[in-house]
C-alpha positions in Angstrom: 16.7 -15.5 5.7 14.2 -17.4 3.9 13.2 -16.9 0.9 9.1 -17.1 -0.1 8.6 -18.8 -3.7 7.2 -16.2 -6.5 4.2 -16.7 -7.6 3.6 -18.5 -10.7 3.1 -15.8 -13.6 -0.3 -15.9 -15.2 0.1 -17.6 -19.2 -3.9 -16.2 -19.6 -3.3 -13.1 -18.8 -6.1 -11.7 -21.2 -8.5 -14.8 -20.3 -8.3 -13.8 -16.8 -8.5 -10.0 -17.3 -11.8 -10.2 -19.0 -13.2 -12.7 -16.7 -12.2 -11.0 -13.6 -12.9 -7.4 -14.9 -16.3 -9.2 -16.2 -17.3 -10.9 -12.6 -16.6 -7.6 -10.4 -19.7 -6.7 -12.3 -21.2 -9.6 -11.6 -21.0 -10.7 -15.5 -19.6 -14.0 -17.6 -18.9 -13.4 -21.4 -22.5 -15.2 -22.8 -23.5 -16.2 -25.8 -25.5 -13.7 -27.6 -28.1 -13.9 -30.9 -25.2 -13.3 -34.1 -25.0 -9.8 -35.2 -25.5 -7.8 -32.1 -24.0 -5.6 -30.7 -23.0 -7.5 -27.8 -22.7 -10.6 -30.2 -19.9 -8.6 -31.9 -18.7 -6.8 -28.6 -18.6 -10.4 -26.7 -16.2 -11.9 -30.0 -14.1 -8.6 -29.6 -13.7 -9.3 -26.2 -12.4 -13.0 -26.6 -10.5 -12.8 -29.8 -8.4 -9.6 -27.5 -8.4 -11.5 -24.6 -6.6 -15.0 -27.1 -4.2 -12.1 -28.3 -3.2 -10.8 -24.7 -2.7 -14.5 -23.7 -0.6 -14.9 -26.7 1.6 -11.6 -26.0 2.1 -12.9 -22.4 3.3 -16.3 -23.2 5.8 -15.3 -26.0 6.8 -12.3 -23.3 7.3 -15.3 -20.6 9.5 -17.1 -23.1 11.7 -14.5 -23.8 12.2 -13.3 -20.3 13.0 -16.8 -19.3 15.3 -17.0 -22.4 17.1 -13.4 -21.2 17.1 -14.9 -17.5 19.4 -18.1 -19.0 21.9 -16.2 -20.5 22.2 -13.8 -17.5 22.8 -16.6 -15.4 25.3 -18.0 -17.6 26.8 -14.6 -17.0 26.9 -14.3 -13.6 28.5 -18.0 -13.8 31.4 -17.3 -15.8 29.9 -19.9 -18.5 29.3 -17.2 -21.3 30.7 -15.9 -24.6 31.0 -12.4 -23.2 33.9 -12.7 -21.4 35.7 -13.8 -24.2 35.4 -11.3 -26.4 32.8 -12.0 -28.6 28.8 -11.4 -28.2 25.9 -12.9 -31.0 23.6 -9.7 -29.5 21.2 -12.2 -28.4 20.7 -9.9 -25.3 20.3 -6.6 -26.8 17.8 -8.0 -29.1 15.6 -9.9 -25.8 15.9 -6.6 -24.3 14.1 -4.9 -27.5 11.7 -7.9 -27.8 11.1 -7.8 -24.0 9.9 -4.1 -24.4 8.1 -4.4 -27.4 5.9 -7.3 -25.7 5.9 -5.5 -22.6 4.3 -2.3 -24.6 2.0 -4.7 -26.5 0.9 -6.4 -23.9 -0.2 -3.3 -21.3 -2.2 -1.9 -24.3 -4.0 -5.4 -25.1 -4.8 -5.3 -21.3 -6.2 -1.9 -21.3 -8.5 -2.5 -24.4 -9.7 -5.1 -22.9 -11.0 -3.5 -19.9 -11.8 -1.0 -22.1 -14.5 -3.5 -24.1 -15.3 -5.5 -20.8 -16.5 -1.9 -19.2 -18.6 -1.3 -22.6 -19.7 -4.8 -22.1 -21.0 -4.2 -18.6 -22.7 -1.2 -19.6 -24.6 -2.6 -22.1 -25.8 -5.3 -20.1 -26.8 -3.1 -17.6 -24.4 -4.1 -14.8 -24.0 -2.0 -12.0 -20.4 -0.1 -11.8 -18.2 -1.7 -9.4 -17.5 0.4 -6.1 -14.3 2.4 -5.4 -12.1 0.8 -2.5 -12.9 2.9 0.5 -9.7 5.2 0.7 -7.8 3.8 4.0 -7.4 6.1 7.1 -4.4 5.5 7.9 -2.3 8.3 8.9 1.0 9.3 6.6 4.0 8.6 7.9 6.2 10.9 9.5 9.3 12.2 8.2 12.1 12.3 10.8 14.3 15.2 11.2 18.3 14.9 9.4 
């Protein structure tokens, strides 16, 4: 059994949510004149994005930090087993969900302002992936 390498996880998450959600309507963040609407849109939209990027790297950090000490679990190497516990785990697990949380909604506002973005450019709307034809799959008799 082999077994295919992950992919690397994205650091800019943020970064490369606006600028994807931004060229499927065939957009880059620009530089507007100061004060405008999409001036002030276009700053919302990269100080969120810088935010989301920072949520995502401190999330990757702690989930590599949590992924450590469960190795050190699973080889016998850890303070568990003898009785004692600093509650290092618990707490990644709570700072793991927090980020988690933080994160989805940092990526949502930002489609969110990209969307806005769009539409006040003018951009076309992107179209909906053609539903597939595929027929379901059958259940087999117990």
């Amino acid at each position: 059994m082999s077994h295919q390498a992950e992919p690397a996880p994205v650091v800019a998450l943020g970064t490369k949510t606006a600028r994807d959600a931004l060229a499927a309507r065939g957009l880059a963040l620009a530089s507007h004149p100061p004060g405008t609407a999409l001036a002030q849109l276009a700053d919302l939209i990269r100080e969120t994005a810088g935010n989301v990027d920072e949520v995502q790297q401190k999330l990757l950090q702690r989930a590599d930090m949590a992924i450590r000490q469960l190795q050190s679990v699973t080889l016998g190497r850890d303070r568990y087993r003898h009785g004692t516990t600093d509650g290092l785990l618990q707490s990644l697990g709570n700072e793991i969900d927090t980020l988690v949380a933080r994160r989805g909604e940092g990526v949502q506002l930002l489609r969110m302002l990209t969307n806005s973005y769009a539409d006040l450019q003018g951009a076309p709307k992107p179209q909906p992936a053609a539903p597939s034809h595929r027929p379901a799959p059958r259940r087999s008799g117990r």
